[in-house]
C-alpha positions in Angstrom: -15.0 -47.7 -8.7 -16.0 -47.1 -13.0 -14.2 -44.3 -14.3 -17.4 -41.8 -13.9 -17.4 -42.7 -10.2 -13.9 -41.6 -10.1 -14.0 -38.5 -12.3 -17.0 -37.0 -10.0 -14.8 -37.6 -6.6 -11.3 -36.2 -8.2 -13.6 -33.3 -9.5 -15.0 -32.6 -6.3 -11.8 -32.8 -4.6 -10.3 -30.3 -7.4 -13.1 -27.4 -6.5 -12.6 -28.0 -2.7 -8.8 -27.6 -3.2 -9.3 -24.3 -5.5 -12.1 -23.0 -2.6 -9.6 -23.7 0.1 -6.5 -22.2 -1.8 -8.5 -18.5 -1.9 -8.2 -17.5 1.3 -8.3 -13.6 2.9 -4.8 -13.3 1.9 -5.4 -13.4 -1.8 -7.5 -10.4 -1.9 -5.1 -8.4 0.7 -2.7 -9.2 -2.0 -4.9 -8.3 -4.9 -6.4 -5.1 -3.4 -3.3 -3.9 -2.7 -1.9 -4.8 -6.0 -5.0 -2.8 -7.7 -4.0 -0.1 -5.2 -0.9 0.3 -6.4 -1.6 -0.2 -9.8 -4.0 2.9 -9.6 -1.2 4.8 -7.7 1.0 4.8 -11.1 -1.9 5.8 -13.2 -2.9 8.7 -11.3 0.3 10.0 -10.8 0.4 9.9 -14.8 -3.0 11.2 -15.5 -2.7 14.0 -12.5 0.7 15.4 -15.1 -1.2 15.0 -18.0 -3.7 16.9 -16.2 -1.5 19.7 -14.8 -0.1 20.1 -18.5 -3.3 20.6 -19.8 -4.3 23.1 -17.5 -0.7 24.9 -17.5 -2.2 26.5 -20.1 -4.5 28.2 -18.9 -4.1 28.5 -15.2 0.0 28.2 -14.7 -1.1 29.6 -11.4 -3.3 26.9 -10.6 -0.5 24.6 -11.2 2.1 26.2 -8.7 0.2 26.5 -6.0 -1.4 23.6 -5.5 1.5 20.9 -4.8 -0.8 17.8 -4.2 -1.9 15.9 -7.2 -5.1 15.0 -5.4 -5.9 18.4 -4.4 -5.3 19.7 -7.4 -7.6 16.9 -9.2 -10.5 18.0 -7.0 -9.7 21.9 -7.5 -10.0 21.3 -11.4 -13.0 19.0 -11.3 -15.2 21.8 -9.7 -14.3 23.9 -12.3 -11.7 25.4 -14.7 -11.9 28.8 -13.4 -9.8 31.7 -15.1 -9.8 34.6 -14.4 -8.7 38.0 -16.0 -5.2 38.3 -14.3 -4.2 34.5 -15.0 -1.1 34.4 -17.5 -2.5 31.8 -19.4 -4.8 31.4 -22.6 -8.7 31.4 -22.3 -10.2 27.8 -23.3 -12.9 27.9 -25.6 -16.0 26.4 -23.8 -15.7 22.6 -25.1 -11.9 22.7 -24.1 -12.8 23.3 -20.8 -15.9 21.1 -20.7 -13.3 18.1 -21.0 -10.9 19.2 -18.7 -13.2 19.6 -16.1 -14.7 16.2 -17.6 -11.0 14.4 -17.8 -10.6 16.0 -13.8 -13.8 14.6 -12.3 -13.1 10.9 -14.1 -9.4 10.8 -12.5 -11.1 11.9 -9.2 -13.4 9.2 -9.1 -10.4 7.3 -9.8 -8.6 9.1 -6.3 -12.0 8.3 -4.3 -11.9 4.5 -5.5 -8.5 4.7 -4.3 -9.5 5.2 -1.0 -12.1 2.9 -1.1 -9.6 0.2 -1.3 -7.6 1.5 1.2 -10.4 1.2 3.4 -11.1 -2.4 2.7 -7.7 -3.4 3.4 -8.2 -1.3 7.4 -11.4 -2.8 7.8 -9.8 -6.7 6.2 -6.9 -6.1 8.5 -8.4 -4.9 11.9 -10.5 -8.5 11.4 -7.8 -10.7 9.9 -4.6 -9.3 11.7 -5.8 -6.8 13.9 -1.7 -6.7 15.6 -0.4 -6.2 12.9 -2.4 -3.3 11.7 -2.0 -1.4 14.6 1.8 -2.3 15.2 2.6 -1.6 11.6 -0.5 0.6 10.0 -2.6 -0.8 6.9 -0.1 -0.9 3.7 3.0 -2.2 5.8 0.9 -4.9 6.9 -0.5 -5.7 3.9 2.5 -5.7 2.0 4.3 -8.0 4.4 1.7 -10.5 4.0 1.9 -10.0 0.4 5.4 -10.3 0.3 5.1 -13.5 2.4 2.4 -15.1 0.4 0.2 -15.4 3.5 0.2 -14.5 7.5 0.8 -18.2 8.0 3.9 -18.1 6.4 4.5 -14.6 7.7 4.2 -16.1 11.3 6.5 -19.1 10.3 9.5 -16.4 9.5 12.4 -15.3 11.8 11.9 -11.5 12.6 15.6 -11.1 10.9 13.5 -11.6 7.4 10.7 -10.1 8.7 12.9 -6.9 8.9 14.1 -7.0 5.0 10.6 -7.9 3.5 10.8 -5.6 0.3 14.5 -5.1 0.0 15.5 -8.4 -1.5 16.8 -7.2 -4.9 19.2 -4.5 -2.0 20.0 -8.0 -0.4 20.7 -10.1 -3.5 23.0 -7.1 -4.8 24.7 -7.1 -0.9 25.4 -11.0 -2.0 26.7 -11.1 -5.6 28.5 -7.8 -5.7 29.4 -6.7 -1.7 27.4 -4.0 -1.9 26.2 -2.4 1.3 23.7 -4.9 3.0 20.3 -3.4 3.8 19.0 -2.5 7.3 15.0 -2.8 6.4 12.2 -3.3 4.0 9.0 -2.2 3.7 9.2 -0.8 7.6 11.6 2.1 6.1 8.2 3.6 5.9 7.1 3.1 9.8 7.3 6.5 11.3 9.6 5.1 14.4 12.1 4.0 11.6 11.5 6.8 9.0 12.1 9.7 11.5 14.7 8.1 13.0 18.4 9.1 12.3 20.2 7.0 9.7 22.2 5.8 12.6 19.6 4.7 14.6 17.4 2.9 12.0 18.9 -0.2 12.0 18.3 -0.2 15.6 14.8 0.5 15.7 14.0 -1.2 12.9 15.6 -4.9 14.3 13.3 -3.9 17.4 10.5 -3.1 15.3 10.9 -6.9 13.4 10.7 -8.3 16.4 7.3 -7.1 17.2 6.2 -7.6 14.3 7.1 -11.4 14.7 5.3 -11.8 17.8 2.3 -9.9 16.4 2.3 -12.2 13.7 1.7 -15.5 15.7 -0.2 -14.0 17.4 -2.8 -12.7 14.7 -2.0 -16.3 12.7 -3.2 -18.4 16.4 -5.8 -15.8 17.4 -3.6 -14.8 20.0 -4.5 -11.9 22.6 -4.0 -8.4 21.5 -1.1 -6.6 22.5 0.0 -4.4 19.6 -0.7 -1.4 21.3 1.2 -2.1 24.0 4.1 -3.2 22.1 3.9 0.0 20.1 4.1 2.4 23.6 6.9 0.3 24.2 8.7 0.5 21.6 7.6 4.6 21.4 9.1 5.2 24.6 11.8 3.6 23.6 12.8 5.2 20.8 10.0 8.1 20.3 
């Protein structure tokens, strides 16, 4: 084979290797990445926001507690009335609040845009899962993991401290209390659970999660929703 002969095949084999190494699990992983990413800004550009508007509308700013409902509120219109405590903004002031409130409530709706393409990703690619665990948890376990095949690979006793391993490496250089979960601290069985009992649910929990795992990663049946009464009766 001359060396042109050879350089074609190993280039050919290079581009089916990159193809095959971007699987589904790369963009659950980079949606929720951008997800989160977005999570930080808006919390920073919602302050800025309430700032801004503090002074002119302190009342505004009280009353409405959610960042995202106080985005929308503003980007309707900076209303002030006679009675408010604060200042009245001259007209271009308030043309780019109102301006600066519709662009971070774009930023709120693309949010949720990519929430919606990790349900739908997730109801197709590990439909189990989603339902056992919800959308983020699953997508952050198979982040965490790197993909569902390796999640599927993983005893349910590291499936249960996916997110808390800088808790677990602290539990093993210093002696520190060892942690009871990961990223499942935010399923509503474990969550609303008594701190005694969350270690419990949450070992119970991991093991579902493992089976539903396989399952998703073999195109197994679906039985997430029956593992979920279960475990709801259980411990509901």
């Amino acid at each position: 084979m001359d060396f042109q002969s050879l350089r074609s095949e190993l280039l050919t084999k290079t581009k089916q290797q990159l193809h095959d190494a971007v699987t589904i699990d790369v963009s659950i992983s980079q949606a929720l990445s951008a997800y989160d990413d977005l999570q930080v800004q808006l919390n920073h550009l919602s302050k800025r926001l309430r700032d801004w508007t503090g002074y002119f509308v302190p009342e505004l700013e009280r009353r409405i507690s959610t960042n995202a409902h106080f985005v929308q509120e503003i980007s309707r219109g900076l209303a002030h009335e006679d009675s408010a405590m604060g200042g009245t903004p001259a007209q271009p002031t308030q043309q780019i609040i109102e301006r600066f409130a519709k662009q971070i409530n774009e930023l709120y709706s693309f949010q949720e845009e990519l929430l919606m393409y990790l349900e739908k990703t997730l109801q197709e690619f590990a439909p189990n899962l989603q339902v056992l665990l919800g959308t983020t948890i699953t997508a952050r376990v198979i982040s965490a993991a790197g993909s569902l095949e390796h999640l599927s690979r993983l005893p349910s006793s590291t499936l249960q401290l996916l997110g808390a391993e800088k808790a677990l490496f602290r539990h093993l250089r210093t002696g520190a209390r060892s942690p009871k979960h990961g990223f499942i601290i935010n399923h509503p069985l474990v969550s609303q659970a008594s701190s005694k009992m969350r270690g419990k649910i949450a070992r119970a929990l991991a093991d579902k999660m493992s089976i539903c795992a396989k399952l998703d990663y073999f195109k197994g049946e679906f039985l997430a929703k029956k593992y979920l009464q279960d475990l709801e009766k259980r411990f509901g």
